[in-house]
C-alpha positions as CSV (number, residue, x, y, z in Angstrom):
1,X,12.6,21.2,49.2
2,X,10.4,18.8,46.7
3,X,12.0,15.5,45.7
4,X,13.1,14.5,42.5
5,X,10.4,12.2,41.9
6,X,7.9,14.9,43.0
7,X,9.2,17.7,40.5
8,X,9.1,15.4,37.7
9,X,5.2,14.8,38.3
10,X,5.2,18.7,39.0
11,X,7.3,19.5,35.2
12,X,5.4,16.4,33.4
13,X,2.1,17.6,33.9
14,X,2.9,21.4,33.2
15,X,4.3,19.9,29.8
16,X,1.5,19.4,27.4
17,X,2.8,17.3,24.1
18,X,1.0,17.8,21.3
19,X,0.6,15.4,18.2
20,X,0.5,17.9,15.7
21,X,4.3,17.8,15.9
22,X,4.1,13.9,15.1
23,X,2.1,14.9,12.1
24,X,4.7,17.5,11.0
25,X,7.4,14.9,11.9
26,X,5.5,12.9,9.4
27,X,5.4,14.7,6.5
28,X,8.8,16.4,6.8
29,X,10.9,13.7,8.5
30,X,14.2,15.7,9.0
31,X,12.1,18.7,11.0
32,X,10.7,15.8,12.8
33,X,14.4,14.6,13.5
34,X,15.9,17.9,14.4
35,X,12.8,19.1,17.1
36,X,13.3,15.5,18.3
37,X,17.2,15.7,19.0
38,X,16.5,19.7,20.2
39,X,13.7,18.9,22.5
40,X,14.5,15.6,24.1
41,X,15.6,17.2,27.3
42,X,13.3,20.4,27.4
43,X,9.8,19.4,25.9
44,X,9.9,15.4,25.8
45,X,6.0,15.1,25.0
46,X,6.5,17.0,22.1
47,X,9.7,15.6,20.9
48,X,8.7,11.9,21.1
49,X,5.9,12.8,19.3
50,X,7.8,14.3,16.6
51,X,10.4,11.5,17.0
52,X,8.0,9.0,16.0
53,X,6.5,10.6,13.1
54,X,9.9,11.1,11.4
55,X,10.0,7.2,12.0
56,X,7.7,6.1,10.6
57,X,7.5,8.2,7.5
58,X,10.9,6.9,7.1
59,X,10.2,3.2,7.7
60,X,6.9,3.9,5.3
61,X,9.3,5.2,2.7
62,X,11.8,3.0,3.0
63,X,9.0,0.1,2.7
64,X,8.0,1.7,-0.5
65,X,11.5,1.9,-2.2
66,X,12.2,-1.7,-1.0
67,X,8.5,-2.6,-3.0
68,X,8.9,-0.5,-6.0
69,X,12.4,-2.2,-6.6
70,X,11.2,-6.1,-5.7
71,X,7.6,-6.1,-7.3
72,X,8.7,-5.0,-11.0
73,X,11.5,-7.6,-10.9
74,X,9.2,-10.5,-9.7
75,X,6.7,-10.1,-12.6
């Protein structure tokens, strides 16, 4: 019987991530969302790729909002 520790190694490198989900998690940030909250247990390479795009397109957007409602007020 393998130990945890040596299954984990044996799942994690069968798992191949790919960052194409980050770049879909990107551009549509609540697909991003939902794969993330779906894969988290099953596929974590993938998910935390797709986690993070969906992040930062929303940090990027709310940045913009927060720019686009200061900068005409300030001139």
């Amino acid at each position: 019987m393998e130990s945890t520790i040596e299954q984990r190694v044996s799942v994690e490198e069968t798992q191949k991530g790919s960052n194409w989900w980050g770049v879909l998690g990107f551009f549509i940030p609540l697909v991003g969302l939902i794969l993330f909250l779906v894969w988290k247990t099953t596929n974590p390479k993938s998910s935390k790729a797709a986690g993070i795009g969906a992040l930062v397109s929303m940090i990027l957007n709310l940045l913009l909002v927060i720019a686009t409602a200061v900068l005409p007020a300030m001139m």
